[in-house]
Biopython code that builds the backbone (N, CA, C, O; Angstrom):
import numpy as np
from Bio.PDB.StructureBuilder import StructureBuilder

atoms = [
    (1, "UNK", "N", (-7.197, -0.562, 17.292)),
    (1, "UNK", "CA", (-7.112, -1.661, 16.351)),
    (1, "UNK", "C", (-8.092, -1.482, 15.205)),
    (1, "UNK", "O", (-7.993, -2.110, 14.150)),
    (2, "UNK", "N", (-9.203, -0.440, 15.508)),
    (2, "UNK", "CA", (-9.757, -0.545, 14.208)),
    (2, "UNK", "C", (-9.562, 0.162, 13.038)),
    (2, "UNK", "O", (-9.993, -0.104, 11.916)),
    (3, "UNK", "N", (-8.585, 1.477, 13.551)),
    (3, "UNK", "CA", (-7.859, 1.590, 12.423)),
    (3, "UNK", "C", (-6.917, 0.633, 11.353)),
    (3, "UNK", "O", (-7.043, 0.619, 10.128)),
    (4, "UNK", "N", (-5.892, -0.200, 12.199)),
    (4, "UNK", "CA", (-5.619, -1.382, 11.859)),
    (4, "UNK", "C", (-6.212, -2.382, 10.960)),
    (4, "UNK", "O", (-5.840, -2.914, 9.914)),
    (5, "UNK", "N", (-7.251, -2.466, 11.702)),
    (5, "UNK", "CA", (-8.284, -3.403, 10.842)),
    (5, "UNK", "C", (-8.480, -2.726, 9.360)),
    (5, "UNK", "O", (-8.296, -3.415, 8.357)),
    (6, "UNK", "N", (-8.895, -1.219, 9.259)),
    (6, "UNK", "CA", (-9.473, -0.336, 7.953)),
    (6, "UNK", "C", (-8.346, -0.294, 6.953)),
    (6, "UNK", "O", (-8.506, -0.626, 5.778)),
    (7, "UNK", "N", (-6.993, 0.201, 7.544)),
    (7, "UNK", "CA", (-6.025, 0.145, 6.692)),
    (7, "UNK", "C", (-5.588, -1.543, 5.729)),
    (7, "UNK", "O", (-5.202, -1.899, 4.615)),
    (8, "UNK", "N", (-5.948, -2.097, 6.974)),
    (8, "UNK", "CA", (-5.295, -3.823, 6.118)),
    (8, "UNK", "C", (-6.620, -3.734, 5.052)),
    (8, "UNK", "O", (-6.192, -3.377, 3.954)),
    (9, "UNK", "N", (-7.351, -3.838, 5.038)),
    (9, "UNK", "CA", (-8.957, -3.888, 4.253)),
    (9, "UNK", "C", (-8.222, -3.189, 3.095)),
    (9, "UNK", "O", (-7.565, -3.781, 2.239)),
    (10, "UNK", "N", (-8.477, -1.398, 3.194)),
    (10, "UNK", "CA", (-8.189, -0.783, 2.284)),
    (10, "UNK", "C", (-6.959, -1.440, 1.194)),
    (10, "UNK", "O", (-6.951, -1.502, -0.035)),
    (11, "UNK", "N", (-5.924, -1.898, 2.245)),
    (11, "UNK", "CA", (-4.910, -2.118, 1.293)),
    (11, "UNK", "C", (-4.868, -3.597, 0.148)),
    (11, "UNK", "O", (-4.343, -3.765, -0.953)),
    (12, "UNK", "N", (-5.547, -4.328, 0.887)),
    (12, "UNK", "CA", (-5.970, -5.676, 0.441)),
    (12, "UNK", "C", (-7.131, -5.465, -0.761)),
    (12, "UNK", "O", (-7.126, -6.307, -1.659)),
    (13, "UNK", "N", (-8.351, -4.137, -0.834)),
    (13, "UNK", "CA", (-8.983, -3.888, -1.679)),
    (13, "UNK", "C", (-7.925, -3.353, -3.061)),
    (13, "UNK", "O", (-8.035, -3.886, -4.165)),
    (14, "UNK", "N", (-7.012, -2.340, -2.812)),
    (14, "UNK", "CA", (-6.495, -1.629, -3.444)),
    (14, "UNK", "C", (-5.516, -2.383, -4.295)),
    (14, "UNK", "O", (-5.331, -2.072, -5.472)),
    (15, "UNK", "N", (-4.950, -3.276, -3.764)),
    (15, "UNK", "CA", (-4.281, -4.797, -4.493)),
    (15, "UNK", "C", (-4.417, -5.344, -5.492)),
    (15, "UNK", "O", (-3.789, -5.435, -6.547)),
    (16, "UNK", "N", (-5.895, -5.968, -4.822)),
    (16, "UNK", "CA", (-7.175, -6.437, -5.570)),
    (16, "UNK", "C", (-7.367, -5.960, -7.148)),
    (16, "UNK", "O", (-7.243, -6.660, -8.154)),
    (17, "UNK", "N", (-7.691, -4.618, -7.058)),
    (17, "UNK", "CA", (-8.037, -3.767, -7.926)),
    (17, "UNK", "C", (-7.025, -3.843, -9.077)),
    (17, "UNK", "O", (-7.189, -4.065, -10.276)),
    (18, "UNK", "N", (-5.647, -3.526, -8.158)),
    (18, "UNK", "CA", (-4.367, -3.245, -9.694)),
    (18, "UNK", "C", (-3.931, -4.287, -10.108)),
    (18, "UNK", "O", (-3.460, -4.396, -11.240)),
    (19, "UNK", "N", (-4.027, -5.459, -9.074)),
    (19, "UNK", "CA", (-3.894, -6.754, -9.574)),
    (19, "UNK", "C", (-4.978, -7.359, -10.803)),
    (19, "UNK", "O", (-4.556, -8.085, -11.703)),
    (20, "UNK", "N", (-5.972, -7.075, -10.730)),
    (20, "UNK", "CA", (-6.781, -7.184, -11.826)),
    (20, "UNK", "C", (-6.473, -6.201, -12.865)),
    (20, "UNK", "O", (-6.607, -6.623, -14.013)),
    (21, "UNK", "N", (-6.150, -5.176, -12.749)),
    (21, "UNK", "CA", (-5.446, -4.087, -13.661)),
    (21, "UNK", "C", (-4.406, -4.649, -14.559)),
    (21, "UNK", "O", (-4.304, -4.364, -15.752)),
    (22, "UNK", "N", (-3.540, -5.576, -13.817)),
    (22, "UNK", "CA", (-2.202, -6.609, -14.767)),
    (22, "UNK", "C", (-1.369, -5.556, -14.089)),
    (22, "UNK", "O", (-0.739, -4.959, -14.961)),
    (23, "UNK", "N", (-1.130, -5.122, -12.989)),
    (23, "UNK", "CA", (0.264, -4.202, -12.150)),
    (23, "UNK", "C", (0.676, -5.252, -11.733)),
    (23, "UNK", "O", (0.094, -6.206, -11.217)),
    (24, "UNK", "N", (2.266, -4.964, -12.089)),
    (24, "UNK", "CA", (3.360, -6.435, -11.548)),
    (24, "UNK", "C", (3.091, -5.875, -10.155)),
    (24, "UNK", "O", (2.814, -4.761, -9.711)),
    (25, "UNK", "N", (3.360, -7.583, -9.435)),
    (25, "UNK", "CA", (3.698, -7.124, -7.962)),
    (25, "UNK", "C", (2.612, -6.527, -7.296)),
    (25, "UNK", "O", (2.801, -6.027, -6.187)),
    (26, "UNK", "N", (1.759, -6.516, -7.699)),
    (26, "UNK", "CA", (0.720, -6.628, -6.755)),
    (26, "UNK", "C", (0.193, -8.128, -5.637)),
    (26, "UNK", "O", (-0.323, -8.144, -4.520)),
    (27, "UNK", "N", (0.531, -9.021, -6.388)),
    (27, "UNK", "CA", (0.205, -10.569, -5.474)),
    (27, "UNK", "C", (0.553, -10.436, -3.962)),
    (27, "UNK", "O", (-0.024, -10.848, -2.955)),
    (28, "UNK", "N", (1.875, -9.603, -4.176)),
    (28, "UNK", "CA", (2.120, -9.433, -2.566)),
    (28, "UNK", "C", (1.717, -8.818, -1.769)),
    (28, "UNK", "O", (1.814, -9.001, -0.555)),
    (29, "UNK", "N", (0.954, -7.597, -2.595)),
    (29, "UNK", "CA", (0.569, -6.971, -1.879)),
    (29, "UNK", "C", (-1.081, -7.342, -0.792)),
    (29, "UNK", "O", (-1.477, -7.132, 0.354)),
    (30, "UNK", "N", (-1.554, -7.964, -2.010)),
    (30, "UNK", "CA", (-2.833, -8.999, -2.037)),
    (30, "UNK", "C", (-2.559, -9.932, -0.687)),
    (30, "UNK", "O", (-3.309, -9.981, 0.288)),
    (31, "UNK", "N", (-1.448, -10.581, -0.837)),
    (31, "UNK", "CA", (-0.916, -11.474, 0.291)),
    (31, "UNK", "C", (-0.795, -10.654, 1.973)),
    (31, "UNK", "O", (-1.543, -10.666, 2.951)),
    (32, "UNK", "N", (0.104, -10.204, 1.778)),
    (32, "UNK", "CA", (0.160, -9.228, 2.693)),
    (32, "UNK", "C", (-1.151, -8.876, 3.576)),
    (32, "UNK", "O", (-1.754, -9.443, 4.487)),
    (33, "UNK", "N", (-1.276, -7.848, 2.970)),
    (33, "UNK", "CA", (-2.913, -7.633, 3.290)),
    (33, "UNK", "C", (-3.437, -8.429, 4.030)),
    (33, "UNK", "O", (-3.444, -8.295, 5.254)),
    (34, "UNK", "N", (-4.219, -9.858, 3.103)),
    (34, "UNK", "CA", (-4.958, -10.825, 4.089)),
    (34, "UNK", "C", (-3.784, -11.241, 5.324)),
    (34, "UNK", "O", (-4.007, -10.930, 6.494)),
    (35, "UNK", "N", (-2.850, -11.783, 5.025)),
    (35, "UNK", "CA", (-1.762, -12.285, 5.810)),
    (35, "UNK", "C", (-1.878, -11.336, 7.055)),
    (35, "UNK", "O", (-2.052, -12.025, 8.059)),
    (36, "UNK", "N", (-1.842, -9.965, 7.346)),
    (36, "UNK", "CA", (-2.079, -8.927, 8.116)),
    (36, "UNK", "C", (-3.049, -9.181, 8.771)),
    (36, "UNK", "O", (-2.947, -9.076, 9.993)),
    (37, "UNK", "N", (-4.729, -9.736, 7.987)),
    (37, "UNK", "CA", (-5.983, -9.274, 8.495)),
    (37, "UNK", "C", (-6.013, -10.351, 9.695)),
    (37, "UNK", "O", (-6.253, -10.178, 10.890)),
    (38, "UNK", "N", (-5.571, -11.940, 8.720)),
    (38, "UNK", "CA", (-5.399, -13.531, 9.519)),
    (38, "UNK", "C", (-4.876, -12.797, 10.628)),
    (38, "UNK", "O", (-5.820, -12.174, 11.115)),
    (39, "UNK", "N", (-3.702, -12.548, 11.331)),
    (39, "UNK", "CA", (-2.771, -12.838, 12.459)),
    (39, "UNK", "C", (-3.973, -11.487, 12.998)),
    (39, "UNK", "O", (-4.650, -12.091, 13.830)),
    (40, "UNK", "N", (-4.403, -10.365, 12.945)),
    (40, "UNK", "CA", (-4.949, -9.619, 13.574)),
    (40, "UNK", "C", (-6.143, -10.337, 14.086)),
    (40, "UNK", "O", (-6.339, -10.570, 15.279)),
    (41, "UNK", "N", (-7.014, -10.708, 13.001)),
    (41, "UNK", "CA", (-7.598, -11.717, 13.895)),
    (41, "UNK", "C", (-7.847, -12.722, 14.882)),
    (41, "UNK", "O", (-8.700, -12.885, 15.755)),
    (42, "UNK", "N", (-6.729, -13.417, 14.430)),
    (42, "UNK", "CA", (-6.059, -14.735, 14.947)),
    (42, "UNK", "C", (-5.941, -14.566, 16.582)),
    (42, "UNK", "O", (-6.507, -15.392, 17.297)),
    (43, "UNK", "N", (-5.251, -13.561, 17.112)),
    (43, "UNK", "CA", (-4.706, -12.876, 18.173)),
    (43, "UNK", "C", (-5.891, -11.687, 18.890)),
    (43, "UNK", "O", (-5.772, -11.472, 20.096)),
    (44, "UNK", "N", (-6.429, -11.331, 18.514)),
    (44, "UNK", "CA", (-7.306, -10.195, 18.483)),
    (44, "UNK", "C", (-8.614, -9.928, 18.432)),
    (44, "UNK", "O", (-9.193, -8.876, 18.702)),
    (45, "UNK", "N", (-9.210, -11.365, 17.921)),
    (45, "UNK", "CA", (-10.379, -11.638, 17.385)),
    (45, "UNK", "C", (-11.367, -11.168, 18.752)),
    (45, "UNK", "O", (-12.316, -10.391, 18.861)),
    (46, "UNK", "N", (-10.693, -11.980, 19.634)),
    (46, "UNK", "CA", (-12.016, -11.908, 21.019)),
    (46, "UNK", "C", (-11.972, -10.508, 21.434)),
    (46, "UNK", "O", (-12.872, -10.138, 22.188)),
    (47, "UNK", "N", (-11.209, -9.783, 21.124)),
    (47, "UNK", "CA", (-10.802, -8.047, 21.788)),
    (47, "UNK", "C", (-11.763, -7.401, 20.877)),
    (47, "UNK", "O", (-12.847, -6.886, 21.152)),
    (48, "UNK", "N", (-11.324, -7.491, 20.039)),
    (48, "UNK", "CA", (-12.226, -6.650, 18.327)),
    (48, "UNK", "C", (-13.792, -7.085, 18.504)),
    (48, "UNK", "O", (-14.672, -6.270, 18.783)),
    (49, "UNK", "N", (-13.967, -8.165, 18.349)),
    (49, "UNK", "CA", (-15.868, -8.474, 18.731)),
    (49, "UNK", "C", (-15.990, -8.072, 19.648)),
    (49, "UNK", "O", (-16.981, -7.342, 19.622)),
    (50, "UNK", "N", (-15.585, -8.090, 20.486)),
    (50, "UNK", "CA", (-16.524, -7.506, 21.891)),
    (50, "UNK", "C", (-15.915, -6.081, 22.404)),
    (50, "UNK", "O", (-16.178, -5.623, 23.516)),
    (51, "UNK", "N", (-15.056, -5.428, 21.442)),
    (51, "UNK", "CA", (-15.235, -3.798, 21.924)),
    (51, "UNK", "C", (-14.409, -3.432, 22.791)),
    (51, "UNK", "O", (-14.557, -2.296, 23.242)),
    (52, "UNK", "N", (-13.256, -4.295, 23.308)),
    (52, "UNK", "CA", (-12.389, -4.161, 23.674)),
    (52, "UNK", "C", (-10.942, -3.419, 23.451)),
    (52, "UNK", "O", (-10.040, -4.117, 22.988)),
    (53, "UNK", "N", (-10.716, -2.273, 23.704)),
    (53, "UNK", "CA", (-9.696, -1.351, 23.290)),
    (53, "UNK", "C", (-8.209, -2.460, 23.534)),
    (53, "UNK", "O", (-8.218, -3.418, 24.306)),
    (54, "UNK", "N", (-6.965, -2.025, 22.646)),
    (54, "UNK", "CA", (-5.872, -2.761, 23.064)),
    (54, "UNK", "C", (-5.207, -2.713, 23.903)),
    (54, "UNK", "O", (-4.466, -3.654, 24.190)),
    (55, "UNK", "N", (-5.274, -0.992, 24.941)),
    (55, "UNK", "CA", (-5.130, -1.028, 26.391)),
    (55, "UNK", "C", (-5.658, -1.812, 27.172)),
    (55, "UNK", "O", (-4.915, -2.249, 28.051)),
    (56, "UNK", "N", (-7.152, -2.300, 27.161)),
    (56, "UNK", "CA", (-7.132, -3.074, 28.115)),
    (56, "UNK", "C", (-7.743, -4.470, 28.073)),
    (56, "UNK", "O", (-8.541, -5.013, 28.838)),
    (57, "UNK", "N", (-6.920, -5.054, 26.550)),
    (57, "UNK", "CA", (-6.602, -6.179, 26.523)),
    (57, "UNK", "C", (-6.223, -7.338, 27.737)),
    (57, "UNK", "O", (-6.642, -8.474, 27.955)),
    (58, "UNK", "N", (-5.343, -6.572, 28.324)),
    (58, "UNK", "CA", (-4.317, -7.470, 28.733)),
    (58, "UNK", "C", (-4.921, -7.459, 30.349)),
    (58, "UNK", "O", (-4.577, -8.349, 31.127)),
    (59, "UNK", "N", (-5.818, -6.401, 30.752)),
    (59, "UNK", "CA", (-5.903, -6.320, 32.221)),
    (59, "UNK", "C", (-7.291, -7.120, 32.536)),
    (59, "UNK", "O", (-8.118, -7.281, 31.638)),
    (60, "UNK", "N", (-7.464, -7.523, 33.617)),
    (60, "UNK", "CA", (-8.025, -8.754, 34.488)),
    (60, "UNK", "C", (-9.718, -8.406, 34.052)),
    (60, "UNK", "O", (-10.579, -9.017, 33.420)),
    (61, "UNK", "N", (-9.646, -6.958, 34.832)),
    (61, "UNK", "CA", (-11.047, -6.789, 35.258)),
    (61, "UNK", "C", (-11.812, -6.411, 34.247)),
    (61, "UNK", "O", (-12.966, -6.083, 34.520)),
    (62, "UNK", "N", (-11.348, -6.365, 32.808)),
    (62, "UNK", "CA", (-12.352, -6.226, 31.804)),
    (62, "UNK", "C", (-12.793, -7.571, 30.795)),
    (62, "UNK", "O", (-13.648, -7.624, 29.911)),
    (63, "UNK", "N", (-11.751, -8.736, 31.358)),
    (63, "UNK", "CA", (-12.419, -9.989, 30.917)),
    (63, "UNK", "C", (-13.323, -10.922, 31.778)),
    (63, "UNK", "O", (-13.783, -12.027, 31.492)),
    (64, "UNK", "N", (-13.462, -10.129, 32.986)),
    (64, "UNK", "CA", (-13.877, -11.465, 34.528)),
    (64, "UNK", "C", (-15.395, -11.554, 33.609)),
    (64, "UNK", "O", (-15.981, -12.632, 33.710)),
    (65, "UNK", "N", (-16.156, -10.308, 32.586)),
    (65, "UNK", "CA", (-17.051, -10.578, 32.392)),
    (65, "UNK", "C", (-17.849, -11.775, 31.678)),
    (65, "UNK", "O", (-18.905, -12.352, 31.938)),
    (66, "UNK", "N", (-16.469, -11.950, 30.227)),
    (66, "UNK", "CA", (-16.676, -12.970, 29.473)),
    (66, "UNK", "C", (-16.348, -14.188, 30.268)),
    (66, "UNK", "O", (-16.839, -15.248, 29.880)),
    (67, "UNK", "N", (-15.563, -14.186, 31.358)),
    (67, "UNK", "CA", (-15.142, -16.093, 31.564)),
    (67, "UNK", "C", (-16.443, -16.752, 32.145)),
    (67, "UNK", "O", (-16.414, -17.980, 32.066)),
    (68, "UNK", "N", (-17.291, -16.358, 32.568)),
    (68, "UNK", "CA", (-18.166, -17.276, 32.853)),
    (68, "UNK", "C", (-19.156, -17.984, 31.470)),
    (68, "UNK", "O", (-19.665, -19.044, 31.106)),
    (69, "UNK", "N", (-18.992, -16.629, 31.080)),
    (69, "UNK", "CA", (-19.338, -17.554, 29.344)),
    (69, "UNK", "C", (-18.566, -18.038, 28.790)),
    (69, "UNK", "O", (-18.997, -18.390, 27.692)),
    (70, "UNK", "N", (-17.395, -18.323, 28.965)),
    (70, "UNK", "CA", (-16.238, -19.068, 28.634)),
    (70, "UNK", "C", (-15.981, -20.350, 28.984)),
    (70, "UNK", "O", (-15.258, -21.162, 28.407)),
    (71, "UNK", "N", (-17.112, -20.572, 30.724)),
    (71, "UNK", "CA", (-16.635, -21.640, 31.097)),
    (71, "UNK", "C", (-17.629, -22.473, 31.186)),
    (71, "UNK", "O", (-17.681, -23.605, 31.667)),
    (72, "UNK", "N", (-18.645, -21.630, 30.535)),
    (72, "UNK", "CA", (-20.293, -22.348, 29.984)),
    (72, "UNK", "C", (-19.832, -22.988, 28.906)),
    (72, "UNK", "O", (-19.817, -24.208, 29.066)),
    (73, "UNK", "N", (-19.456, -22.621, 27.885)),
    (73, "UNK", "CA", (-18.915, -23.254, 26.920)),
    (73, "UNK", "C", (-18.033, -24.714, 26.952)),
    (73, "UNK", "O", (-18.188, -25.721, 26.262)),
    (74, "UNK", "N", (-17.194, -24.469, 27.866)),
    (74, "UNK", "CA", (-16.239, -25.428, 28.314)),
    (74, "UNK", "C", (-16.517, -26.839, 28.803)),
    (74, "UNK", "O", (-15.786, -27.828, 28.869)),
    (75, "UNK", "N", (-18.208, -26.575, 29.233)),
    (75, "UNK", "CA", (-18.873, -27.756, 29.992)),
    (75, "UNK", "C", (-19.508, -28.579, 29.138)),
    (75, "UNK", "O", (-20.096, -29.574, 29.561)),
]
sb = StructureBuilder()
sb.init_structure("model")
sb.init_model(0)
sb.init_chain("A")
sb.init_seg("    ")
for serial, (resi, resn, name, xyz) in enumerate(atoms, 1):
    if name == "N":
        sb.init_residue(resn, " ", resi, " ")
    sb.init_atom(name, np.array(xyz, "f"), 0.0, 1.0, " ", f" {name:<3s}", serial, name[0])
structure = sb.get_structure()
């Protein structure tokens, strides 16, 4: 994912840039971009901070660590 992450950046910088340049059609690209970075985050956020690969997102024994700080929070 952190390629993921570098490419949306790059492309959202690169936007940026030609959009200030006056290149038609860049807005979307601008859009896009963040629109990309939001939902990666959105979904992803707790995986990406704490170093979590997207293989093992999904499996048990690499979150049992965070839930107790999860359920500190909760109280």
């Amino acid at each position: 994912m952190n390629k993921l992450e570098k490419t949306l950046v790059i492309v959202t910088l690169v936007a940026l840039i030609l959009k200030y340049l006056t290149v038609p059609g860049m807005s979307l690209f601008v859009v896009i971009g963040l629109l990309g970075l939001a939902v990666l985050y959105f979904y992803f956020g707790f995986a990406l901070f704490n170093s979590i690969g997207l293989k093992r997102i999904f499996k048990k024994n690499h979150t049992t660590k965070f839930q107790n700080i999860r359920s500190l929070l909760l109280l």
